[in-house]
C-alpha positions as CSV (number, residue, x, y, z in Angstrom):
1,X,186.0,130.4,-80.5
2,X,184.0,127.9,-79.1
3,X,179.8,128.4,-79.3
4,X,179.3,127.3,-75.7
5,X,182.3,129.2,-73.8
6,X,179.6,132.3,-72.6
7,X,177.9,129.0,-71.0
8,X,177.7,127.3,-67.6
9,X,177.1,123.5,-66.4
10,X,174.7,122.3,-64.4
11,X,175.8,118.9,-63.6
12,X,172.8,116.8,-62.0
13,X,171.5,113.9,-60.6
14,X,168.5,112.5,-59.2
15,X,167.5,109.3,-57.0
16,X,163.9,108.7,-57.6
17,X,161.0,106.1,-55.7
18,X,161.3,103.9,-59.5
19,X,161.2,103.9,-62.9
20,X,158.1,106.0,-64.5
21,X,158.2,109.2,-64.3
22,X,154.7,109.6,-64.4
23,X,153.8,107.6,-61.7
24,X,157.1,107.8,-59.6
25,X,158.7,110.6,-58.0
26,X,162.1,112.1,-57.6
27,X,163.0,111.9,-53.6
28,X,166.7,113.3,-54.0
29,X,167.8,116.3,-55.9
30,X,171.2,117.0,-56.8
31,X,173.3,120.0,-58.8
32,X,176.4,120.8,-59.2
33,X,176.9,124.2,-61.0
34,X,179.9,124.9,-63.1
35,X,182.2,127.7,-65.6
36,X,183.0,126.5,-69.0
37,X,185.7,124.7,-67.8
38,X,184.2,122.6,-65.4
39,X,185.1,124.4,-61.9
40,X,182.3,123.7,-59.1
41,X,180.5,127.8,-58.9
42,X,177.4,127.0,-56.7
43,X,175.8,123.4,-55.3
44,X,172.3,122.1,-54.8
45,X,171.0,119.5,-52.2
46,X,167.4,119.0,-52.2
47,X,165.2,116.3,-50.4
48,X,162.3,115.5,-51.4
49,X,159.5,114.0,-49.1
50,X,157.6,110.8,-50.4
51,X,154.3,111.4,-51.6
52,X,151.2,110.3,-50.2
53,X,149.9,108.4,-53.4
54,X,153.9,106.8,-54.2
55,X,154.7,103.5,-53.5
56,X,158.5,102.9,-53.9
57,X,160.1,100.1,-56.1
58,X,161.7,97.9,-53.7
59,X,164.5,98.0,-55.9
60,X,164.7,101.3,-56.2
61,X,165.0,101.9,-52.7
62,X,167.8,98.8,-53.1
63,X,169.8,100.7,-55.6
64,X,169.7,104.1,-53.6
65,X,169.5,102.9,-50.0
66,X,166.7,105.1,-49.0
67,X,164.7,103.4,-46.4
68,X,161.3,104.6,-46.0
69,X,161.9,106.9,-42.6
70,X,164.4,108.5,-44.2
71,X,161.8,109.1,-47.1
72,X,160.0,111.0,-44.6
73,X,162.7,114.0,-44.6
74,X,162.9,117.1,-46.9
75,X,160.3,119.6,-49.0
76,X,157.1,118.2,-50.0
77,X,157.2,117.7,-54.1
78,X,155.8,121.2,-55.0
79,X,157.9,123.5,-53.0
80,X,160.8,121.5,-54.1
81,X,159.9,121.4,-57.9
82,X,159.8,125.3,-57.5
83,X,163.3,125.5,-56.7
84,X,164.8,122.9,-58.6
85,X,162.5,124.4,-61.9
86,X,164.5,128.1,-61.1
87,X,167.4,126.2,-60.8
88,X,167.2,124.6,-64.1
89,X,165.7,127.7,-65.7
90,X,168.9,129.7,-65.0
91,X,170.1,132.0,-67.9
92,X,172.6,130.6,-70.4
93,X,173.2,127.4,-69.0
94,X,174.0,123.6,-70.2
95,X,171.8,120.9,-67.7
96,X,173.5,117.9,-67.7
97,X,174.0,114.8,-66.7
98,X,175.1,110.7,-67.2
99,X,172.2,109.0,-69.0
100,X,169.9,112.2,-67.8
101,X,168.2,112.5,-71.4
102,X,166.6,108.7,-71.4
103,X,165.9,108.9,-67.6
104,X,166.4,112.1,-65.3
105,X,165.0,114.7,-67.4
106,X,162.1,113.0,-68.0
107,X,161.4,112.5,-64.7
108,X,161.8,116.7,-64.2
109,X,159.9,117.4,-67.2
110,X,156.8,115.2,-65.9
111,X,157.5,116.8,-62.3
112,X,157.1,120.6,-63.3
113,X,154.4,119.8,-65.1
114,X,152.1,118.1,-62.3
115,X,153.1,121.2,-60.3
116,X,152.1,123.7,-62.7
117,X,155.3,124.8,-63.5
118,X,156.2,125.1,-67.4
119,X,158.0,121.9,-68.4
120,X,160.0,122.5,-71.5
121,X,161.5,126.2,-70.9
122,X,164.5,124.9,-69.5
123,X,165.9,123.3,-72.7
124,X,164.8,126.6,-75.3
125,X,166.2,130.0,-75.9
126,X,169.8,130.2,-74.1
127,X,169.0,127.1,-72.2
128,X,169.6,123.7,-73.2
129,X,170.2,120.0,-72.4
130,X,173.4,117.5,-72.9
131,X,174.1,114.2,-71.7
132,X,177.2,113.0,-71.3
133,X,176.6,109.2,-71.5
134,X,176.0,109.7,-75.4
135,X,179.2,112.0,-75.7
136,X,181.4,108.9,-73.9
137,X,180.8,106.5,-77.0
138,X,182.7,109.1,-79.5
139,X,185.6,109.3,-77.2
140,X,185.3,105.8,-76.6
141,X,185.3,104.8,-80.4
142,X,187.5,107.8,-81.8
143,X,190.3,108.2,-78.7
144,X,190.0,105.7,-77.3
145,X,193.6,105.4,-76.2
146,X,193.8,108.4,-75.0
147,X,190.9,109.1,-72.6
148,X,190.0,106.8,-69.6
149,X,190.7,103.6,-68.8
150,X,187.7,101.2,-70.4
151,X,185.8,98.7,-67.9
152,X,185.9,95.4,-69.1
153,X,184.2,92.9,-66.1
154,X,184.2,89.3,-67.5
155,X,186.1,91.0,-70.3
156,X,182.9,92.8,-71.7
157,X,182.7,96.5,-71.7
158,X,180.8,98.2,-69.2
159,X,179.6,102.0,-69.4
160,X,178.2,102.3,-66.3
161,X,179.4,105.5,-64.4
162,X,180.1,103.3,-61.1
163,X,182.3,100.8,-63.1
164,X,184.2,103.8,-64.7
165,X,184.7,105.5,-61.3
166,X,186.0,102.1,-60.0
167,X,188.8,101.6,-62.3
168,X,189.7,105.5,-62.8
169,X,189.7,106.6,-59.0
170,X,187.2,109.6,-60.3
171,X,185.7,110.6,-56.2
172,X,185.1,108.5,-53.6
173,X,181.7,108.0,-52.4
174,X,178.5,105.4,-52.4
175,X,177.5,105.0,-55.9
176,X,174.2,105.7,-56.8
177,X,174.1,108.3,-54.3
178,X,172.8,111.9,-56.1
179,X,175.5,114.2,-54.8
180,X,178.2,111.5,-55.4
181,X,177.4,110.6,-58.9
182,X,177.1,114.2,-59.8
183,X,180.8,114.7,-58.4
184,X,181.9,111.6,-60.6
185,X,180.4,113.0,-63.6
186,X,181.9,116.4,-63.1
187,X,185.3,114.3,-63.1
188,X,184.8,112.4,-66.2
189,X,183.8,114.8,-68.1
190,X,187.0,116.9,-66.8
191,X,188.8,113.8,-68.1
192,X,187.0,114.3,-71.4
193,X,187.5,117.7,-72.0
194,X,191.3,117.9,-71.6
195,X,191.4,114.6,-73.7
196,X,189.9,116.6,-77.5
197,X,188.7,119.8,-76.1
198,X,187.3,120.1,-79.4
199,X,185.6,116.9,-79.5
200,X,183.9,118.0,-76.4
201,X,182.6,121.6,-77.7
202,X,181.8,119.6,-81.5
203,X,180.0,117.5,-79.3
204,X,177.7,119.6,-76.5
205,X,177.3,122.1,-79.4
206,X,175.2,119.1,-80.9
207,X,172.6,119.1,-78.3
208,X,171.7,122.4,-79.9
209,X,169.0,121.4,-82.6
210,X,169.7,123.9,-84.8
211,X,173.5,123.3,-84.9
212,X,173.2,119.7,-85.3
213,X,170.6,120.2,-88.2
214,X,173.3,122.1,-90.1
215,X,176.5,119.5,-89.4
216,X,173.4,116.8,-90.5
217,X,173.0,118.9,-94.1
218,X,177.0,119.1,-94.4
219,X,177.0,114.9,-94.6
220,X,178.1,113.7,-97.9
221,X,175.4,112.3,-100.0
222,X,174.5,109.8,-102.6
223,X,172.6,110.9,-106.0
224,X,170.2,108.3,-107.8
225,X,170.0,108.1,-111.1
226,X,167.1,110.0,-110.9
227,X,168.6,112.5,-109.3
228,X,167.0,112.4,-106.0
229,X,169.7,112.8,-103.3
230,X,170.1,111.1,-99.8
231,X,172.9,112.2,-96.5
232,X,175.2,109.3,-95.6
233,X,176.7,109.1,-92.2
234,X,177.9,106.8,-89.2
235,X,175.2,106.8,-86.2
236,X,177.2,106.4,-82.9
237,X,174.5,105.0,-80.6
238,X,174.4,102.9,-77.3
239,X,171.1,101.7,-79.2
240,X,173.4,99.9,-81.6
241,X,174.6,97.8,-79.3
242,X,178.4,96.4,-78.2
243,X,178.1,93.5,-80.8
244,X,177.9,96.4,-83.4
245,X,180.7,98.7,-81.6
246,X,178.1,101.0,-80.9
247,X,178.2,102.6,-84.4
248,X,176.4,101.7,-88.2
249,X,176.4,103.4,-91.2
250,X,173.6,104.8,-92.0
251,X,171.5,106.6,-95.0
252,X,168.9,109.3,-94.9
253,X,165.2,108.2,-96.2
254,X,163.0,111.1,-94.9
255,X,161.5,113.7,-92.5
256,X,159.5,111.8,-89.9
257,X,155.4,112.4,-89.4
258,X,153.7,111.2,-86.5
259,X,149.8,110.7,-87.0
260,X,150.3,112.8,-90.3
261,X,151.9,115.2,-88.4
262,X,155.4,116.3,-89.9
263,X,158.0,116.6,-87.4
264,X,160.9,119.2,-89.4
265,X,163.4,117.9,-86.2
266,X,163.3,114.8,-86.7
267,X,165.1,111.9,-89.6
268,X,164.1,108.7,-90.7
269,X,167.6,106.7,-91.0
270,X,167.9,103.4,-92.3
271,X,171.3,101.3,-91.7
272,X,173.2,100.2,-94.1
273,X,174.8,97.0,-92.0
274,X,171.7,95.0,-92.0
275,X,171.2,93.2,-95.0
276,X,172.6,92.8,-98.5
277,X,170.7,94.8,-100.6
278,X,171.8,93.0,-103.8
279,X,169.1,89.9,-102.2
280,X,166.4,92.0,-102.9
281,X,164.9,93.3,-105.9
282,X,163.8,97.2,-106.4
283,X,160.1,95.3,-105.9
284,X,160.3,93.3,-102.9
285,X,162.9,95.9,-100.6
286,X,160.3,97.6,-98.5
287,X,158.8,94.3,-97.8
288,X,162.0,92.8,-96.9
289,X,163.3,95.5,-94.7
290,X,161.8,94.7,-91.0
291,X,164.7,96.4,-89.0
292,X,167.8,99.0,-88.9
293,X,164.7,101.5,-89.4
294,X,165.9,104.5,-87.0
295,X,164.2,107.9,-85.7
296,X,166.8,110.3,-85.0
297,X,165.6,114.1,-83.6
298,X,168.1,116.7,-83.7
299,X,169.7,117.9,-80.6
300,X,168.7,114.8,-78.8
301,X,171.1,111.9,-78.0
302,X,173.1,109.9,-80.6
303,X,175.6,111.5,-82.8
304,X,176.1,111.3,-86.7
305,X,179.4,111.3,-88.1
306,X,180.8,111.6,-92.1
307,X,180.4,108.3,-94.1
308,X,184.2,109.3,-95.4
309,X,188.0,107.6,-94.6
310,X,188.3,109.8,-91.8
311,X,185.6,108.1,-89.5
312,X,185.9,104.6,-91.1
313,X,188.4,102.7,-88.9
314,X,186.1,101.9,-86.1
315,X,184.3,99.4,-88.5
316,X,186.2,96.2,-90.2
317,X,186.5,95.7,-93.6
318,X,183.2,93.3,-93.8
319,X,181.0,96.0,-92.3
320,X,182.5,98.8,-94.9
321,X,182.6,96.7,-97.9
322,X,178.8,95.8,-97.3
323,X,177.7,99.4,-96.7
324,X,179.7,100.1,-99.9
325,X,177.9,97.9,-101.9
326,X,174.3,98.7,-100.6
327,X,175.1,102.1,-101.6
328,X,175.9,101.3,-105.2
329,X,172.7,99.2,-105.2
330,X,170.9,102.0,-103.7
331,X,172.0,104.4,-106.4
332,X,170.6,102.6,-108.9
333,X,167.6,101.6,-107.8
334,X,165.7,104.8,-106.4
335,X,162.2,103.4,-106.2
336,X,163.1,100.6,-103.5
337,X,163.7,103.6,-101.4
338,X,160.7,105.8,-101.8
339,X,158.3,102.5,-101.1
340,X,160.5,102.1,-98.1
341,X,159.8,105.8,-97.3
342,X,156.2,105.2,-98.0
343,X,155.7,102.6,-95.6
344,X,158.2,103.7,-92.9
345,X,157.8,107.9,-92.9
346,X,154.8,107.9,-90.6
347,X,153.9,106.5,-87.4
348,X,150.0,106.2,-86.1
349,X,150.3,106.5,-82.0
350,X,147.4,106.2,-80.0
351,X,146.9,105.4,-76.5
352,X,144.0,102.2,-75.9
353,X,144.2,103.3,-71.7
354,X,142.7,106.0,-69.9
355,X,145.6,108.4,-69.9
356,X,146.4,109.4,-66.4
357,X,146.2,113.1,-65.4
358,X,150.0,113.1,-64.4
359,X,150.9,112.0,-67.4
360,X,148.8,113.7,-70.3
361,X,151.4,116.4,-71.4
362,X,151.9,113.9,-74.0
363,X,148.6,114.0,-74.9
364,X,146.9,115.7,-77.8
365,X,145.6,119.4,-77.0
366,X,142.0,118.3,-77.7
367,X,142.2,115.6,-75.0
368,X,143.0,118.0,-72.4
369,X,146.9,117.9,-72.8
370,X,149.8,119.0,-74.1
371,X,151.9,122.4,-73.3
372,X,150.1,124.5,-71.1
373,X,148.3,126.7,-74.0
374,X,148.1,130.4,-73.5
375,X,144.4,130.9,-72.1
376,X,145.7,128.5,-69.2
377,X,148.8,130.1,-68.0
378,X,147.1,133.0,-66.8
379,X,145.1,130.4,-64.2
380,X,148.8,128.5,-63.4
381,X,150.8,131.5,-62.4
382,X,147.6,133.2,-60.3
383,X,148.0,129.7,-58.4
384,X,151.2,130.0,-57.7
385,X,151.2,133.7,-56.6
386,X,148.4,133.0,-53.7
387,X,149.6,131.5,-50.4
388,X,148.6,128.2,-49.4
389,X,145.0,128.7,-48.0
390,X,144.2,130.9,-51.0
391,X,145.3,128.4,-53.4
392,X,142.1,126.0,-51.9
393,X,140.5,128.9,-52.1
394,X,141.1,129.5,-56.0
395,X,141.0,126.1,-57.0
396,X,137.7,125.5,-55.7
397,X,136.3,128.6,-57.4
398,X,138.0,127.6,-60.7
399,X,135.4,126.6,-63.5
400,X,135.1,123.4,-66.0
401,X,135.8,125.4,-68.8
402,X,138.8,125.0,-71.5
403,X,141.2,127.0,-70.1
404,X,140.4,126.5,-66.6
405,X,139.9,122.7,-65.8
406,X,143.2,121.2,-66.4
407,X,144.7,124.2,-63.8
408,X,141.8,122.8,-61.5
409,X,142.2,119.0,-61.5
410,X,146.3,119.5,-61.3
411,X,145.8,122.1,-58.6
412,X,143.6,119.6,-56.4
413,X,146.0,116.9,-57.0
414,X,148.9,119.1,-55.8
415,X,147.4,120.4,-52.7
416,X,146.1,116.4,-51.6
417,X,149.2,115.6,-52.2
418,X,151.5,118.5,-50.5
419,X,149.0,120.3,-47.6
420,X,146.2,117.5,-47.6
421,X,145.4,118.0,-43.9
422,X,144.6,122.0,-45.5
423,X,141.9,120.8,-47.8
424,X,138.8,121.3,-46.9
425,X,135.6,118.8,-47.1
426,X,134.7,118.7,-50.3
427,X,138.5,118.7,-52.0
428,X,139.1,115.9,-49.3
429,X,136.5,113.4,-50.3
430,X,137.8,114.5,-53.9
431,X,141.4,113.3,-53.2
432,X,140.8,110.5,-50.7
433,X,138.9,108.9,-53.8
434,X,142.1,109.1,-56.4
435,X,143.9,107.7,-53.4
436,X,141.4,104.4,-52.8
437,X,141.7,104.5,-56.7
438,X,145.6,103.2,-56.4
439,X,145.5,101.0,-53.1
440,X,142.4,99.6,-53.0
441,X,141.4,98.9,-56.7
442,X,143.6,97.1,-59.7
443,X,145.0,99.7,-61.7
444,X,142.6,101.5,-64.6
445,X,144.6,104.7,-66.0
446,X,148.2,104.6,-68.1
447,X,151.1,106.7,-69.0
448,X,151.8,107.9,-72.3
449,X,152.7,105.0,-73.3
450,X,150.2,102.4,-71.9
451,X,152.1,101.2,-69.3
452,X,149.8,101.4,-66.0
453,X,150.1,102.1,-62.9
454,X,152.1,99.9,-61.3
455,X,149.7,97.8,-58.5
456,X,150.8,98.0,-54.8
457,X,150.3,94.3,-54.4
458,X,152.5,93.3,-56.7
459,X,155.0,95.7,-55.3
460,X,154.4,93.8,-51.9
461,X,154.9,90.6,-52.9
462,X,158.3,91.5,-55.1
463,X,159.5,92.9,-51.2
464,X,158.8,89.8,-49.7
465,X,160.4,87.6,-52.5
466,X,163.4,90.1,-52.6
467,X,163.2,89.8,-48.4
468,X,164.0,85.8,-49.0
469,X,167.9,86.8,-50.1
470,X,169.8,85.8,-46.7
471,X,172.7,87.5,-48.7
472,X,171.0,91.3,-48.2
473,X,173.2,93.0,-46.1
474,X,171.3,94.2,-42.5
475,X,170.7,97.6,-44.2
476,X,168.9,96.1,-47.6
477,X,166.5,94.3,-44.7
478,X,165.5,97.4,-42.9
479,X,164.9,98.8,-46.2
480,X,162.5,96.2,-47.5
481,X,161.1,95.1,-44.3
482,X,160.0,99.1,-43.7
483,X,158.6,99.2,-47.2
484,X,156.5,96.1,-46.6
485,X,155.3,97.6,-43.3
486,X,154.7,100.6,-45.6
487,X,153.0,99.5,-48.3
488,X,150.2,96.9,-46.0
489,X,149.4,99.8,-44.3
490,X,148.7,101.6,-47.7
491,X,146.6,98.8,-49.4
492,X,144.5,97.9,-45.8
493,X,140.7,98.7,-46.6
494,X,139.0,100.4,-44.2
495,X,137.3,97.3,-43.3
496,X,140.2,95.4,-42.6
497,X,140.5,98.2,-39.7
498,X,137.5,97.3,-37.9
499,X,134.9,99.9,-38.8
C-alpha cells in the first residue's frame, strides 16, 4: 500500500514583486487542493496588495504582467499570510509545487515569519513538502519513452513548465500566471502518475526525511581495506547539469557540520565522474579535489539511486568505466578519503552585513534569530488574538527583553506596513524612518546570505533601459512606464517636494 494514499495535494503557485524572499513579496497566491489521485477537492485565489516598503523587479512584473494599479488590489500581506499559513497547515497533506522548494517555499517560509506566524510547521508531523520539478528528471532519465513528450527548442532540452505545456497541450492559459501554472502542474503530474504509479509514490515518499534516510542506508557500499565503509549511489540532480544528463555517480564521505555544528540530515557526497583518481596519489587527493564536492539533506530535492546494473544505462560506458575504476582506487587507499573528509566535512558561515530584521530566521538564536523560541510564542499568539487597535496597543507596551523584543520590532514592522495610517505618533516616526532607510539612503542591511537590499535607483534605471525595447508589446509599456512613475515617486526626498 502506498505510504502517502491517507494524503492530499496542495498544488501551488505564487507570482511574487522579485527574486528575494527576504526583501520581495508574494502579490499572487494560488492553490489547488487535491485526493491522492490528483482530483481538484477545494481551490485558493488570494491577492496580495503591494507593500508600502516593496519595490518591484521590472522584470518581474514582465514575467507576470502585473502592472502596478493592479498591484493595488487584494489583502494587505498579513491578513493574507494568515490564510494562506492555515491553508498550508492543513492536516495530512503534501504542499507542492514546480520548482517550489528552490523558489516558492522560501518565499512562504520568510513570509509567515515576518508576520509572526510559525514558519516551518507546515512541512513537520503529518505535513510535508514535494516538488515536482526534481521528480520530472527520474521520469525523464528512467521512462523516458513513456511519459511526456521532451522539449527540445534549438534541439536542447528545456524543463521549463511553459515549454512542457506547449508541446503536451497540458491547459490553456497565460504562462506564468499563478492559477494557470498550478492547473499545468496538476496535469503533469497526472501524466506522471499514470506513467509508474510506483515511481511517483517511491518518489514523493522521498520528501519524507526519515524515509529517504532509510532507502540512503539501503545503497550498496564499498569496504576499504581498513574496513571503513562508504554508500555508493547515482545523484539525479538539475544541479548536475544537461552536459552530464542530469545524473553522476556518487560516494558517501561524511555527515555534514556547519560552524561545528553536526547536521544528522544532511551527507557530504563526492562524485565519482570528475577526475581520475589513479592521477593522484593517497597524499596529494584532498588537495587535488576542488569540485564534485556535494551537500545533500534528506527529504529535500535531488534523488539518489543504486550504483547497480539496474540504474546504469543512463550513463555511457566512459562515465561507468571511470566511476568503476575510482572506486577500486578508493578501496585501496582509505586515507585520501578521510583527509578529504577532514577538509571538506565542515563549513564556517558567517554573515559580514548587518542582517536585516526580515530576514534573520536564519540567524543564530544569540543574534536575535532563529525559530521563534518558546518564551516568545506566548507574545506572537497574544498579537494575533487582539484586534487591530489593540495590537498598537500591545506592541507599544511590549518590553526590550529576550523574549519580548523580536515580537516587538516584527509587530511594528507589520502594522507600518498593513494599517500604517492606524499607528500612532511615536510608532509612525518609527516606521517612516525604516522607510527613508530604503528610498532615500544606499542600502546598509543584507539577507542571509549577504546579498543587500536591492537599491530603488538601480531598479529605476533597469525600467528605463528595459523601456528602450520598441519590441515591448503596449501592455509591457504600461507596466514599466507605471513602475517608473512608481518608483520616482518612492525615492523623491522631501526636499525635492518643496518643503
Amino acid at each position: 500500500m502506498s505510504i502517502v494514499k491517507n494524503y492530499k495535494y496542495i498544488f501551488y503557485d505564487l507570482e511574487t514583486t522579485g527574486q528575494n524572499p527576504c526583501f520581495d513579496q508574494v502579490v499572487r497566491f494560488a492553490a489547488k487542493e487535491t485526493d491522492s489521485n490528483l482530483n481538484i477537492i477545494n481551490e485558493h485565489n488570494i491577492s496580495i496588495k503591494l507593500r508600502n516598503d516593496v519595490v518591484p523587479h521590472p522584470k518581474a512584473l514582465l514575467v507576470n504582467k502585473l502592472s502596478i494599479d493592479e498591484l493595488q488590489e487584494g489583502l494587505v500581506e498579513y491578513e493574507a499570510f494568515s490564510q494562506i499559513h492555515h491553508i498550508m497547515n492543513q492536516q495530512n497533506t503534501i504542499s507542492i509545487g514546480y520548482n517550489s522548494l528552490s523558489f516558492d517555499d522560501q518565499f512562504l517560509r520568510f513570509g509567515f515569519y515576518r508576520n509572526l506566524l510559525d514558519p516551518y510547521t507546515h512541512q513537520y508531523g503529518n505535513k510535508f513538502r514535494a516538488d515536482l520539478y526534481n521528480m520530472i528528471f527520474m521520469y525523464y532519465l528512467y521512462k523516458k519513452d513513456d511519459s511526456i513528450i521532451w522539449p527540445t527548442p534549438n534541439n536542447r532540452l528545456s524543463l521549463k513548465l511553459e515549454k512542457i505545456n506547449a508541446i503536451n497541450n497540458l491547459y490553456e492559459g497565460m504562462s506564468h500566471d499563478a492559477e494557470v501554472d498550478v492547473y499545468v502542474t496538476i496535469e503533469l503530474a497526472k501524466q506522471l502518475k499514470n506513467v509508474d504509479d510506483k515511481m511517483w509514490d517511491y518518489l514523493i515518499s522521498s520528501f519524507l526525511s526519515e524515509n529517504e534516510k532509510n532507502y540512503f542506508n539501503k545503497l550498496p557500499s564499498i569496504t576499504c581495506i581498513d574496513d571503513s565503509s562508504y554508500k555508493i549511489g547515482i545523484l539525479i540532480s538539475n544541479k548536475n547539469g544537461l552536459k552530464s544528463n542530469y545524473c553522476s555517480p556518487v560516494i558517501e564521505l561524511c555527515i555534514v557540520k556547519e560552524n561545528e555544528e553536526i547536521k544528522k540530515k544532511k551527507k557530504r557526497l563526492l562524485r565519482l565522474d570528475n577526475y581520475n583518481f589513479e592521477d593522484f596519489t593517497e597524499k596529494s587527493f584532498a588537495n587535488k579535489i576542488d569540485k564534485g564536492i556535494i551537500s545533500k539533506t534528506f527529504g529535500e530535492p535531488n534523488f539518489i539511486v543504486p550504483f547497480t546494473d539496474k540504474y546504469l544505462s543512463i550513463f555511457n560506458e566512459h562515465i561507468i568505466g571511470l566511476a568503476k575504476s575510482n572506486l577500486v582506487w578508493i578501496k585501496h587507499h582509505p586515507d585520501a578519503i578521510r583527509h578529504l573528509i577532514d577538509k571538506y566535512q565542515n563549513k564556517n558561515y558567517k554573515n559580514d552585513l548587518p542582517v536585516d530584521l526580515d530576514a534573520s530566521l536564519y540567524q543564530d538564536e544569540k543574534k536575535g534569530g532563529g525559530w521563534f523560541r518558546k518564551d516568545e510564542q506566548l507574545y506572537r499568539n497574544n498579537f494575533h488574538n487582539y484586534n487591530r487597535s489593540d495590537k498598537i496597543n500591545y506592541i507599544q507596551n511590549l518590553e526590550n527583553s529576550t523574549s519580548q523584543l523580536r515580537i516587538k520590532k516584527i509587530g511594528v514592522r507589520i502594522m507600518g506596513r498593513n494599517y500604517f495610517d492606524s499607528l500612532s505618533g511615536d510608532l509612525k516616526d518609527e516606521y517612516t524612518n525604516y522607510l527613508n532607510l530604503i528610498f532615500h539612503n544606499e542600502p546598509t542591511t543584507a539577507d542571509f546570505s549577504d546579498r543587500l537590499r536591492v537599491d530603488p535607483n538601480l531598479l529605476l534605471k533597469e525600467t528605463r533601459e528595459l523601456s528602450k525595447n520598441k519590441e515591448l508589446s503596449s501592455q509591457d509599456q504600461k507596466i514599466l512606464i507605471q513602475l517608473e512613475n512608481f518608483i520616482s515617486i518612492k525615492i523623491r526626498k522631501q526636499q525635492d517636494l518643496g518643503f
